[in-house]
C-alpha positions in Angstrom: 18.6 -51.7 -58.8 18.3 -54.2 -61.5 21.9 -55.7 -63.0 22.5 -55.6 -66.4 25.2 -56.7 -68.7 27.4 -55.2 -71.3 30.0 -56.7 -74.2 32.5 -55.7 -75.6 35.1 -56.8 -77.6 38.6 -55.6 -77.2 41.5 -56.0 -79.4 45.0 -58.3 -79.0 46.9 -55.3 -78.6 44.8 -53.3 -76.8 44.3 -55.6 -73.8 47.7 -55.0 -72.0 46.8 -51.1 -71.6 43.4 -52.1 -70.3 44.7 -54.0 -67.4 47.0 -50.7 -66.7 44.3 -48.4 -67.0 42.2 -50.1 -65.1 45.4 -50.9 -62.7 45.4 -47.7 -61.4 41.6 -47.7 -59.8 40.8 -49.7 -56.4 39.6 -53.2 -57.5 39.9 -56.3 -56.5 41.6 -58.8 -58.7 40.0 -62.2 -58.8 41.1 -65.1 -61.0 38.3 -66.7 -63.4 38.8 -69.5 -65.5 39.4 -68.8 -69.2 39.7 -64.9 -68.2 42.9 -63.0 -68.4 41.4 -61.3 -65.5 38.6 -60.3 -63.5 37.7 -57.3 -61.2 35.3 -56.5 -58.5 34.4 -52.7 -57.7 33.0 -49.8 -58.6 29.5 -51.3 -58.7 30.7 -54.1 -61.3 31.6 -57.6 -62.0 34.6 -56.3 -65.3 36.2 -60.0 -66.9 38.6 -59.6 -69.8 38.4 -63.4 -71.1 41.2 -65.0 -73.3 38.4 -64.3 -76.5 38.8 -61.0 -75.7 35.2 -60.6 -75.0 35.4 -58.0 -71.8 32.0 -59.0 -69.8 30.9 -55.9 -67.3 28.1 -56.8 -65.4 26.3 -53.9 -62.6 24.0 -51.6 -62.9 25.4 -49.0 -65.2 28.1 -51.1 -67.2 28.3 -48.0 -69.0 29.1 -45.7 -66.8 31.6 -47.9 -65.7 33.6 -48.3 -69.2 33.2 -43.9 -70.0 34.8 -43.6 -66.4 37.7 -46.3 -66.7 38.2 -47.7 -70.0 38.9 -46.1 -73.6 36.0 -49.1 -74.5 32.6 -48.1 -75.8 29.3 -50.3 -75.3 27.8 -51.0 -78.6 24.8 -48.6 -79.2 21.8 -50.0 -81.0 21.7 -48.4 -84.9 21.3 -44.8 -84.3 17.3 -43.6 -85.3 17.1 -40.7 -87.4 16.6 -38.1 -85.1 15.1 -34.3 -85.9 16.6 -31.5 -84.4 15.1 -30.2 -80.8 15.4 -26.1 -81.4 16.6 -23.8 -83.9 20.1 -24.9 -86.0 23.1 -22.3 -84.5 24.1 -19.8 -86.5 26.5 -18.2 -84.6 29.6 -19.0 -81.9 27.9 -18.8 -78.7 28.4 -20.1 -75.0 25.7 -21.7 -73.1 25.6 -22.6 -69.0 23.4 -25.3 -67.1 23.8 -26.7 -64.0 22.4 -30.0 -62.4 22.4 -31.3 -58.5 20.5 -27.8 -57.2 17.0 -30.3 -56.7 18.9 -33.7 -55.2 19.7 -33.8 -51.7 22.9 -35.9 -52.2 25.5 -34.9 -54.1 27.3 -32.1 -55.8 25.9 -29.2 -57.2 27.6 -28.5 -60.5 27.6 -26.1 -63.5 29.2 -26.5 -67.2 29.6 -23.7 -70.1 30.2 -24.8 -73.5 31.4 -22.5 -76.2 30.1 -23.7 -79.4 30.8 -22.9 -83.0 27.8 -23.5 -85.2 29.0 -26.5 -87.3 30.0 -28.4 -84.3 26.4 -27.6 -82.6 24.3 -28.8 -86.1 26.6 -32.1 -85.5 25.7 -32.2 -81.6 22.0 -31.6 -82.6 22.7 -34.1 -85.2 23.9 -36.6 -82.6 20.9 -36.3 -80.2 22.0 -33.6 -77.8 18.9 -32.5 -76.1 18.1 -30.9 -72.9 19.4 -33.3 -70.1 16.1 -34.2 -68.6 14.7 -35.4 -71.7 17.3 -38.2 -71.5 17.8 -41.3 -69.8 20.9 -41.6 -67.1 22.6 -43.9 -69.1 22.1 -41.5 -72.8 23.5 -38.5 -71.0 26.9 -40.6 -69.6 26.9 -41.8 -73.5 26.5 -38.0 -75.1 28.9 -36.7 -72.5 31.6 -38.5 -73.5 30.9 -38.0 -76.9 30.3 -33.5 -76.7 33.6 -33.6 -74.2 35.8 -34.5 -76.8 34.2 -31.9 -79.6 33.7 -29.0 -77.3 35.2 -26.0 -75.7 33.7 -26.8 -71.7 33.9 -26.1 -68.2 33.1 -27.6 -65.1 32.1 -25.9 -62.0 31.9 -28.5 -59.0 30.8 -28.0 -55.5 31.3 -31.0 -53.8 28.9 -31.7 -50.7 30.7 -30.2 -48.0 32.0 -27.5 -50.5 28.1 -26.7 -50.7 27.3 -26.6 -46.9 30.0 -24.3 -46.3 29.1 -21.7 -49.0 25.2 -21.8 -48.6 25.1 -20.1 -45.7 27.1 -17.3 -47.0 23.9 -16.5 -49.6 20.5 -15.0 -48.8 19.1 -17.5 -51.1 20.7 -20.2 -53.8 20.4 -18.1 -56.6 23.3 -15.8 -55.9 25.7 -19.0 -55.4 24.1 -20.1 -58.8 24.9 -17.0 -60.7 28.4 -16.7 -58.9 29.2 -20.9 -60.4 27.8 -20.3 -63.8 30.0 -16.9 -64.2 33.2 -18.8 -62.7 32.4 -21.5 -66.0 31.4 -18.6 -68.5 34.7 -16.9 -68.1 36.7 -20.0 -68.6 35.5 -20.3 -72.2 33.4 -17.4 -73.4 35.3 -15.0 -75.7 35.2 -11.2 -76.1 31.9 -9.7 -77.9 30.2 -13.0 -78.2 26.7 -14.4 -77.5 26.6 -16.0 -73.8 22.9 -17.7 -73.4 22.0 -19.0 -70.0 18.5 -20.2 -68.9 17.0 -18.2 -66.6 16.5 -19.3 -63.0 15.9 -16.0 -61.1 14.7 -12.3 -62.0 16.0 -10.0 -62.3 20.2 -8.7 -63.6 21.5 -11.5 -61.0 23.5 -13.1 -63.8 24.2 -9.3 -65.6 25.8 -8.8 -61.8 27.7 -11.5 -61.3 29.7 -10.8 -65.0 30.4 -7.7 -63.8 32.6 -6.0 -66.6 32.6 -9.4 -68.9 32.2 -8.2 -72.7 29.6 -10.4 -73.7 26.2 -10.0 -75.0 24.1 -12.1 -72.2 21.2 -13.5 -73.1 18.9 -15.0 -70.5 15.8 -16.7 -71.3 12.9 -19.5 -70.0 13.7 -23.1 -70.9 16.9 -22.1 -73.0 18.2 -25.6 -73.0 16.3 -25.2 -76.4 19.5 -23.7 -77.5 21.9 -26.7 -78.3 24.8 -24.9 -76.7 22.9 -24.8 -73.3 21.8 -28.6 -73.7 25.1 -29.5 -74.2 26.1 -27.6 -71.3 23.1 -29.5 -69.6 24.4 -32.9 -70.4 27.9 -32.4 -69.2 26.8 -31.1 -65.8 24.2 -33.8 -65.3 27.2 -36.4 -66.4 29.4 -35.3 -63.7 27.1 -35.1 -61.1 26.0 -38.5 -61.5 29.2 -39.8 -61.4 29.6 -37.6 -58.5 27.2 -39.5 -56.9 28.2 -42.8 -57.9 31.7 -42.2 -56.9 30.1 -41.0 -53.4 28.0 -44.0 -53.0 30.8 -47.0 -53.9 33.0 -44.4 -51.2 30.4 -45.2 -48.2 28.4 -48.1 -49.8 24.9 -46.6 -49.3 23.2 -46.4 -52.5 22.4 -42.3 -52.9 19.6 -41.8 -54.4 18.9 -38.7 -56.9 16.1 -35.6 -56.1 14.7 -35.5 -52.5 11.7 -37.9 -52.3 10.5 -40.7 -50.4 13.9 -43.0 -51.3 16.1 -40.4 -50.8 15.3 -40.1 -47.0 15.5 -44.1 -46.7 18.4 -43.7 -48.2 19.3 -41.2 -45.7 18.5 -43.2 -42.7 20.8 -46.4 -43.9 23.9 -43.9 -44.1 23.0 -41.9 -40.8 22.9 -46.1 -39.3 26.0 -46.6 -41.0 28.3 -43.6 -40.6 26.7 -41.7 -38.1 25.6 -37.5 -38.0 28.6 -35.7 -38.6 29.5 -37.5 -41.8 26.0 -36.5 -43.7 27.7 -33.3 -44.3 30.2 -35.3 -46.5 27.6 -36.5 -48.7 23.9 -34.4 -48.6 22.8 -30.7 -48.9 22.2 -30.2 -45.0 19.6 -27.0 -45.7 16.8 -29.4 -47.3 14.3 -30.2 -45.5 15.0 -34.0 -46.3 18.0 -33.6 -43.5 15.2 -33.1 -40.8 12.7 -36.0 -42.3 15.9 -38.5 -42.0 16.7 -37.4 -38.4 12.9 -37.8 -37.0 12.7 -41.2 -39.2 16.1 -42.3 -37.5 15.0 -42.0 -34.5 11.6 -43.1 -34.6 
């Protein structure tokens, strides 16, 4: 994966509180000329020099300053950007999830409950259906919608995820029973709940059981800007998810279930052996049995 390099500048006051924060992580320290300090870890190079100019090299410096520092890359001047779907016009809650196609890591839903005004300023911003956007454009609007947004996160961490599969005729019901668990953290009595629709029939009417909301479930209703922002938080946390799994057993993890995924496969069953892939891969895809016959051909 190609290295890049991000720039910031950080303040005289605010460097002190920077080392703490990023204290409390597992770095190691490394002494650089010029440079307050200097860390290693986490897929980064991070050097706070005595300028103040805090130098992150990797391959997704931004990830890496949303996950551990209050710092923000500098964005390039923000386009004018046209709205993707109608302008809300009412409080609604929206659910998405993100992981159910990649054969590493989590599988993970978020709801947002959104008021209109806030949603005109998210569609303002650039919040679009997650897989319109790049990796590092959905870590950046993340950040941003967490702060302005009623949200919740439903995560089902790898194992969590082989444990429960089995339990299910299909993945669907374990769907619907995740987004419901995030619907009723936020969604309020009487009001609009709009979920895009990923099975027929009243699966998701089911799984709310006695929930007074009007549920709405539709094809491709990331349109809605309350779904889309639900899509960007969920995509968000599962690729840090992913990253956080990959720095934990130093195998790059590679997203959906193609060709690199399976190589990727075979370098952590070389490295960690069978009984660990449970830890960090969806064992039901068929990638599981492509990585076995390639590991031992």
């Amino acid at each position: 994966m190609a290295q890049r390099t991000v720039v910031v500048k950080v303040a005289s006051d605010r460097r002190e509180g920077l080392r703490e924060k990023l204290g409390q992580g597992n770095f190691e320290w490394r002494q650089v000329p010029h440079a307050e300090f200097s860390i290693k870890g986490e897929g980064v190079v991070a050097t706070l020099y005595s300028s103040g100019k805090f130098v992150v090299q990797g391959s997704d410096p931004e990830s890496f300053l949303v996950r551990f520092t209050d710092e923000e890359a500098p964005r390039p001047p923000r386009p004018v950007i046209v709205p993707k779907g109608p302008p809300p016009t009412e409080t609604a809650t929206g659910s998405d999830e993100a992981g159910k196609g990649d054969y590493f890591g989590p599988l993970v839903v978020a709801a947002v409950r959104l008021e209109p005004k806030i949603g005109i300023e998210l569609q303002e911003m650039g919040v679009d259906d997650s897989k319109n956007l790049s990796d590092t454009r959905a870590l950046r609007l993340a950040a941003f919608v967490r702060d302005r947004v009623e949200h919740a996160l439903v995560t089902l961490s790898p194992l969590e995820y082989n444990e429960r599969y089995p339990q299910f005729a299909s993945l669907n019901p374990l769907l619907a029973d995740m987004h419901a668990e995030a619907i009723r953290q936020v969604a309020k009595p009487g009001e609009l709940v709009i979920v895009d629709q990923f099975a027929r029939g009243n699966i998701m009417k089911r799984a709310l059981g006695d929930l007074d909301c009007r549920l709405d479930e539709k094809p491709r209703a990331e349109s809605e800007v309350c779904v889309a922002a639900a899509s960007i938080l969920a995509r968000a946390e599962f690729l840090l998810n992913l990253a956080d799994l990959s720095e934990r057993y130093g195998v790059d993890l590679k997203k959906g279930a193609g060709i690199p995924t399976d190589e990727a496969g075979v370098q952590f069953l070389a490295d960690h052996g069978a009984d660990a892939l449970k830890q960090v891969a969806k064992l039901h895809f068929k990638n599981t049995e492509k990585v076995y016959q390639r590991a031992s051909g």
